[in-house]
C-alpha positions, 0 to 999 in steps of 0.5 A: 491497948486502944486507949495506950495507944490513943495516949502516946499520940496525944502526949507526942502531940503535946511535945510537938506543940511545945517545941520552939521553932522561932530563935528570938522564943528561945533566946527569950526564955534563956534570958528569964531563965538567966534571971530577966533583962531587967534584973540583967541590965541592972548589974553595973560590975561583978567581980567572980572569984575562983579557982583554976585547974590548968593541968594535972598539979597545976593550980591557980587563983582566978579573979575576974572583974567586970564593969560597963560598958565592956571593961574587964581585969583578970588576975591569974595567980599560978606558982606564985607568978601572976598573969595579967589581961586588962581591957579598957572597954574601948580600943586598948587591952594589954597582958602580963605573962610572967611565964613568956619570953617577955615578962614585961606589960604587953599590948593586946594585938588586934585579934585578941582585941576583938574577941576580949570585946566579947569575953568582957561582954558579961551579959553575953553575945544572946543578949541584945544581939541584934544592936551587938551586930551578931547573927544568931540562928536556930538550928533546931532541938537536938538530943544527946545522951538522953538531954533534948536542947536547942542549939543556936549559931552566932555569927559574931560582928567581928567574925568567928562563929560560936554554936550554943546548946541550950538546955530545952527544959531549964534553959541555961547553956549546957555548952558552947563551941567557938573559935578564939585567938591563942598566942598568936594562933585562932584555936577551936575551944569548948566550954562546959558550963554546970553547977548553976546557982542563983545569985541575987536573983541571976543563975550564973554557972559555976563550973566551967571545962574547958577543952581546947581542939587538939590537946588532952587537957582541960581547964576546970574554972570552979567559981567560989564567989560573985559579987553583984555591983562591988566598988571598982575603981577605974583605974583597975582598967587603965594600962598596969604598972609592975611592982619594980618598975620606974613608975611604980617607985615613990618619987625621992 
């Protein structure tokens, strides 16, 4: 019984010794366990591909690209109508919404700008967070259902507040929660990320839930394809001109 005793001590020992305390250690192994800042930083634009369950019977085609510094172009197809968010990576983004009132190419209002900032940010707000401007803090190692992670606060350059909980034994995110704007409206979200895979030698998730505060209904985003470094024009991420519209039309 001595010697039982004995042995839970010196393993409750190691599991203290082991646990991080500082967050720059646990950011560290995020990034390894990401596939490392070199390997990273190397990913000039990506193109993810997949598909969207917005609702029980809706369904739809996702394809999103990414390229430095910051540009991004999304593609929603959903009941043969496309729904469109573009930003340049500078100070312009614009959205088609096919569904709304005004089908019409819309500017992106200044809100929505800031935080498509960061979503078009692929190597994510823990990276580089300091020259980013983020305030990132470690709260400590939790437990939840049997699954120990470390959970970290970001305080974002531009306002909001993001909490991610980091798997404490393989180190990807688990999940994060945060604000964002939505139609005019600043909205709690929550995303579940699982399925990690490794591609190219960087782990991304491949299924993502999504719940939004106030509403029964996720959105499930399971990814089909990344493509590491494809060709993208960049034009891709210039102001969209609409088939039927003027400037589309070949000159007569």
């Amino acid at each position: 019984m001595k010697n039982i005793i004995v042995a839970l001590i010196v393993v409750a020992a190691v599991q203290t010794s082991t646990e991080l305390k500082n967050v720059d250690e646990v950011l560290a192994k995020y990034t390894v366990a990401r596939g490392g800042i070199e390997k990273l930083k190397a990913v000039q634009s990506e193109r993810i591909t997949g598909r969207m369950i917005f609702a029980p019977n809706v369904e739809g085609t996702v394809v999103i690209e990414y390229k430095r510094p910051l540009k991004m172009h999304m593609e929603m197809g959903v009941q043969g109508k496309t729904i469109m968010r573009i930003y340049d990576g500078k100070s312009a983004g614009w959205v088609v919404n096919p569904f709304s009132e005004n089908p019409e190419v819309q500017s992106m209002p200044e809100e929505e700008l800031q935080a498509i900032s960061d979503e078009a940010d692929f190597d994510g707000p823990l990276i580089d967070y300091k020259p980013k401007g983020h305030l990132v803090a470690l709260e400590g190692l939790m437990e939840l259902d049997g699954k120990r992670f470390y959970q970290i606060t970001v305080v974002r350059k531009f306002g909001g507040k993001r909490t991610y909980s980091i798997d404490a034994s393989n180190f990807q995110v688990l999940k994060w929660v945060g604000e964002t704007p939505l139609q005019g409206q600043t909205v709690r979200v929550q995303n579940d990320l699982s399925e990690y895979r490794e591609v190219q030698g960087l782990n991304f998730p491949f299924q993502v839930v999504t719940t939004l505060a106030d509403s029964p209904q996720q959105r499930t985003f399971t990814v089909e394809k990344i493509e590491i470094n494809p060709p993208i024009d960049d034009h891709r991420f210039e102001k969209p001109v609409l088939a039927g519209s003027p400037a589309a039309s070949p000159p007569q």
